[in-house]
C-alpha atoms as one frame of an Amber mdcrd trajectory, in Angstrom:
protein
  82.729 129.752 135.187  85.726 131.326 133.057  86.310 134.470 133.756  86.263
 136.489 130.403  84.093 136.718 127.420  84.013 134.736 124.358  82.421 136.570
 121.240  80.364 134.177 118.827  79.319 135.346 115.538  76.256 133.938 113.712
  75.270 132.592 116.693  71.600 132.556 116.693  71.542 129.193 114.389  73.215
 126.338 112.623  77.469 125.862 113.748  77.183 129.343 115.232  74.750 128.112
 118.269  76.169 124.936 118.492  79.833 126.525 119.267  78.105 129.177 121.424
  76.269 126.307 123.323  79.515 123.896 123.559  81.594 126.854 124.495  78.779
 127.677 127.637  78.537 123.844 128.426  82.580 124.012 129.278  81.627 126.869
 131.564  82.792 130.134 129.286  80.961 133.206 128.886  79.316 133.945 126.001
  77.847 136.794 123.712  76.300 135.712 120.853  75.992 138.266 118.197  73.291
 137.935 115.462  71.414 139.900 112.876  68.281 138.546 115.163  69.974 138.716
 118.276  69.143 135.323 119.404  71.832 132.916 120.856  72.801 131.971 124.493
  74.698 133.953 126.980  74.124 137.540 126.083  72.562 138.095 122.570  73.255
 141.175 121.035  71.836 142.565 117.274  74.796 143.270 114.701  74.953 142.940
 111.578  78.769 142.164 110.960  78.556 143.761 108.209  78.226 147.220 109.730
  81.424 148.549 110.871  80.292 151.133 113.270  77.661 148.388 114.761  80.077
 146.282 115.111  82.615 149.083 116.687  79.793 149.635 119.310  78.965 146.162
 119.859  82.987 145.270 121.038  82.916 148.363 123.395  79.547 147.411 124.760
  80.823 143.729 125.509  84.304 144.880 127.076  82.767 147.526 129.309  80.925
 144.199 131.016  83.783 142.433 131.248  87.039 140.844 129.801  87.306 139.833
 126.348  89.274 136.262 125.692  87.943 135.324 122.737  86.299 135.843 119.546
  84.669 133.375 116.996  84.267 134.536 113.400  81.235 132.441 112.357  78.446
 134.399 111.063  78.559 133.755 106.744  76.638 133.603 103.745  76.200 131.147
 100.389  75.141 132.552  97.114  75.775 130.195  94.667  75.720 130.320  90.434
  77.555 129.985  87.460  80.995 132.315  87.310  79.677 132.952  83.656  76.267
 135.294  85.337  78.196 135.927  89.016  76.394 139.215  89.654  79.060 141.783
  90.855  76.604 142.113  93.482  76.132 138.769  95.106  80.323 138.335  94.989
  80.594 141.505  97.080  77.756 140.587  99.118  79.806 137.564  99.921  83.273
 138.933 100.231  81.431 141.206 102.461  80.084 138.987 105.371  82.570 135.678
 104.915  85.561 137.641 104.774  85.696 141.555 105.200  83.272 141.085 108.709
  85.954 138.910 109.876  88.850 141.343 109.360  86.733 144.329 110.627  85.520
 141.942 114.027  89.205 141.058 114.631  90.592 144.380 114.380  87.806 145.763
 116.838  88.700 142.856 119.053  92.188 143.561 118.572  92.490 145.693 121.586
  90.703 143.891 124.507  91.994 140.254 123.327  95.844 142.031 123.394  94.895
 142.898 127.069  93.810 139.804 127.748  96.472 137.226 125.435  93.035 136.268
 123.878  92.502 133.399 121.100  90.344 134.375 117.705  88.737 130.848 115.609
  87.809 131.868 111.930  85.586 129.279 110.973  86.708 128.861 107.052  85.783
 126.233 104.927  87.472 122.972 102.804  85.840 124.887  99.825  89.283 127.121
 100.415  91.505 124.606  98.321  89.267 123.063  95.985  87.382 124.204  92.563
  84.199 123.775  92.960  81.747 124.725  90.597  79.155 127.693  91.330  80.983
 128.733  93.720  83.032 130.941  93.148  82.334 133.490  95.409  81.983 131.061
  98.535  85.552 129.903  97.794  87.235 133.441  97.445  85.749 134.187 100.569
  86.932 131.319 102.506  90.235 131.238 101.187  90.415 135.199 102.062  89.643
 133.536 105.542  92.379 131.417 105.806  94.884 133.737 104.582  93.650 136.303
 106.924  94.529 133.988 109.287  97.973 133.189 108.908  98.148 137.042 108.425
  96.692 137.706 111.657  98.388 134.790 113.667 102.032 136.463 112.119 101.631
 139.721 112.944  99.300 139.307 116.529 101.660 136.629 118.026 103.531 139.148
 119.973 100.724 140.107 121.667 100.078 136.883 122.880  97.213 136.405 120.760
  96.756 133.334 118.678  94.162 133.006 115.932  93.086 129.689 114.116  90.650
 128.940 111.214  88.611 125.992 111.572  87.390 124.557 107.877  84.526 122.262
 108.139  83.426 120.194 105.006  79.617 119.137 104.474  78.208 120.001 108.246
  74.176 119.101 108.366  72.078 122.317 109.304  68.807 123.306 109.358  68.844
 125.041 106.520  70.539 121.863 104.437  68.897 119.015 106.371  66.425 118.153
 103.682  68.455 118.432 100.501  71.590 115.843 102.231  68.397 113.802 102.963
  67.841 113.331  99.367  68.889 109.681  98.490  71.046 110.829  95.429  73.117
 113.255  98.070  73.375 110.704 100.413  75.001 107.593  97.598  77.039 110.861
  96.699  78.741 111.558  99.871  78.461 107.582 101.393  80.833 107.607  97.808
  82.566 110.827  98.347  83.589 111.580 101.873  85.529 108.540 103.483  84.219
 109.331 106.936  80.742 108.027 105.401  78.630 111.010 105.342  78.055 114.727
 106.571  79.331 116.611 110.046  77.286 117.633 112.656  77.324 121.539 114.241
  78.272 119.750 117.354  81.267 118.343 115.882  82.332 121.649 114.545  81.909
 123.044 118.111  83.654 121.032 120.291  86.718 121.147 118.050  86.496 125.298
 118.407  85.477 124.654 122.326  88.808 122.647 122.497  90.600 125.092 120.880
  89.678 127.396 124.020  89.944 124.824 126.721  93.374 123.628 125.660  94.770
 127.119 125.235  97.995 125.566 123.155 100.237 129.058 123.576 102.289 127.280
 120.485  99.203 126.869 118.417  98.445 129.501 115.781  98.001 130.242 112.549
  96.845 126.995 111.387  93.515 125.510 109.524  92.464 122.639 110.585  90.336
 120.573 108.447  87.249 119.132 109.909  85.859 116.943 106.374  85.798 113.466
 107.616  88.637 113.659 105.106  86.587 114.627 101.908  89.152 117.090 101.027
  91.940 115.119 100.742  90.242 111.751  99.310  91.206 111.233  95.914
């Protein structure tokens, strides 16, 4: 068992639990924070959107222990034309896929300093492309990968390093049926070279080997995990 706590956001579900579970399997300690408080490890309920629950939720979890590392998962999709974006939904979205993970990191800040922790952003590919009706999801994600670099930069003297892992098309519960359609599947059989959508688990045991490695010289970068979608022209 590793001594120290890793923090997994949006853990009760989808890449979220699958990290959280991978991350357990290698033998680290986990608190899984949710809006349902499900997860493995310890669950805790916070919404990440909440600063001051999220404020208590990072002193709750270091007075139990040390904190090593923090996983910036938990996220949202609204989708719809840029022409009717409600001002509403892109806040909404800014909110949880990119302010939560600036607010989470700077509350970690403190016990992963103490500690020479490691912080994954999970991002998206959706950072660097145009994608239609999504503009919202995109600005978010590419706040996330900025945020990143930002963070990596100014944290690295304290011997923290921070990463932002950017999956492409990554099958989940809550997609399952619609990449099961037989148009979505000719699409991406067409479209991503690798053949077809991710799994969660592949997701996780990049961000697990993140941890396990603990490459000192490693930060700041996003590392595409598309089956090379993004760069297939």
């Amino acid at each position: 068992m590793s001594e120290g706590q890793i923090v997994v956001t949006g853990a009760s579900k989808g890449i979220g639990l699958a990290i959280a579970d991978e991350l357990a399997r290698r033998g680290f300690q986990i608190v899984s924070l949710s809006r349902s408080g499900g997860g493995v490890g310890t669950p805790i309920i916070c919404d990440m959107t909440d600063e001051d629950a999220v404020r208590e939720a990072f002193r709750q979890i270091a007075s139990a222990g040390p904190v090593i590392g923090l996983v910036n998962n938990a996220g949202i999709h609204i989708g719809g034309s840029i022409s009717t974006l409600s001002t509403a939904d892109f806040n909404k979205t800014m909110a949880l896929n990119a302010t939560a993970v600036m607010v989470a990191a700077r509350e970690a800040y403190p016990f992963l300093k103490e500690h020479r922790g490691t912080i994954v952003n999970i991002g998206s590919f959706f950072d660097k492309l145009g994608v239609p009706d999504n503009l919202a999801y995109c600005a978010s994600k590419a706040a996330v990968a900025s945020m990143t670099r930002c963070m990596a930069v100014e944290w690295a003297r304290d011997g923290i390093k921070v990463m932002n892992v950017a999956p492409g098309y990554i099958e989940t519960d809550l997609n399952r049926d619609f990449l099961a359609r037989e148009k979505v599947l000719a699409w991406m059989k067409n479209r991503i070279p690798a053949g077809g959508a991710g799994k969660p688990e592949d997701v996780a045991r990049l961000v697990a080997a993140i941890f396990s490695e603990n490459i000192g010289f490693l930060t700041g970068e996003t590392i595409y995990i598309d089956g090379a979608q993004g760069m297939n022209h």
